[in-house]
C-alpha positions in Angstrom: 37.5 -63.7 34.7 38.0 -61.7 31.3 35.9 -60.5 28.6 36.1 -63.6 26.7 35.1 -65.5 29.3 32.0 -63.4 30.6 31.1 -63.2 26.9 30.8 -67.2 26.7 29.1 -67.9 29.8 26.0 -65.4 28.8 26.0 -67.3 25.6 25.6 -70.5 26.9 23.6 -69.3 29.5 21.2 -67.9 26.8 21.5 -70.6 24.2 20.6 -73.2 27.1 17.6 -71.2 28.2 16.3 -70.7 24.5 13.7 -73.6 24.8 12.3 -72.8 28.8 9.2 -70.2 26.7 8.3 -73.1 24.6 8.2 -75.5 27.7 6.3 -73.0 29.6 3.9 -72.7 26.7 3.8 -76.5 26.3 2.9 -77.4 30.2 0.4 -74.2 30.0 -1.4 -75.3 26.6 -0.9 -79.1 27.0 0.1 -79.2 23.4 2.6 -80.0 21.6 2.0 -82.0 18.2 3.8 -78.6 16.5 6.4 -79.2 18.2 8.9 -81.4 15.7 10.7 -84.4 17.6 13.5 -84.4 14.4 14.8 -80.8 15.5 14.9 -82.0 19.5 16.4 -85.1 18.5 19.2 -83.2 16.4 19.6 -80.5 19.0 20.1 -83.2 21.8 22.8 -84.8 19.6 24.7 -82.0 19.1 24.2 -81.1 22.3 25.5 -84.3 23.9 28.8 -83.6 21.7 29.2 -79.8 23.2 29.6 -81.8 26.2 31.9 -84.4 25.5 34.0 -81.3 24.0 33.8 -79.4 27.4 34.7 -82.4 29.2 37.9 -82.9 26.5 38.9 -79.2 26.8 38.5 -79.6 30.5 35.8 -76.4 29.9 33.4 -76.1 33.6 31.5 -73.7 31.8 30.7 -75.0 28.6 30.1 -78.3 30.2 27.5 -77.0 33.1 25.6 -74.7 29.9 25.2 -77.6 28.2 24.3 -80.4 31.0 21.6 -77.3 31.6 20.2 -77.3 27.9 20.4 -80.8 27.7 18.1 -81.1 30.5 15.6 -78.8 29.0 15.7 -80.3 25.9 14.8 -84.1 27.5 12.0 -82.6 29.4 10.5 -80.5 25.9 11.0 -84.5 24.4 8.9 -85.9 27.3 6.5 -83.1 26.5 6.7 -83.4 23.0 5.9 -87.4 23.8 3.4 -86.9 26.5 1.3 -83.6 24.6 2.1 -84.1 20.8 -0.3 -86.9 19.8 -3.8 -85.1 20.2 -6.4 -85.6 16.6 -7.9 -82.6 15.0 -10.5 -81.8 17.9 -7.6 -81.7 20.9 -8.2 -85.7 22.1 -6.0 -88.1 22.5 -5.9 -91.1 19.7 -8.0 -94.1 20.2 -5.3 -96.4 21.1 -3.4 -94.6 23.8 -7.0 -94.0 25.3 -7.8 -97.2 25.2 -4.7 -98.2 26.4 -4.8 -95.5 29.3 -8.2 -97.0 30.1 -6.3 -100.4 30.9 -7.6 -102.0 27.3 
């Protein structure tokens, strides 16, 4: 393995792991309504495409980085989802309580 190669597995290995603090802080807080569902969307896009590119250039590394941060970035959705939809005072809206309530 040479320098170039080390090199890009530490950046994907980074770049993947750049959202596990604000899933950490999500699952601790149980919030997420600042969290903006455009930028995960667009991340998980582009995402998706780095690994269509690895599997192209045949590239284990790039492939496995990205499978990783894709991962991360589907569970930080279900959070966004689950946590993000809390009014002013830190309840949930009307409806989904209603709805949670079997309504």
């Amino acid at each position: 393995m040479d320098t170039t190669q080390i090199v890009g597995i530490v950046a994907g290995i980074l770049t993947a792991s750049s959202l596990l603090p604000q899933v950490v802080k999500t699952l601790k807080e149980k919030k997420a309504e600042d969290v903006s569902k455009g930028m995960l969307v667009t991340l998980m896009g582009g995402v998706a495409l780095w690994i269509v590119y690895g599997f192209l250039r045949n590239d284990l590394p790039i492939i496995v980085t990205n499978c990783f941060s894709l991962s991360v970035n589907i569970l930080m959705m279900v959070l966004r989802i689950r946590y993000g939809d809390k009014d002013q005072k830190g309840r949930e809206p009307q409806i989904n309580a209603a709805r949670a309530a079997g309504a």
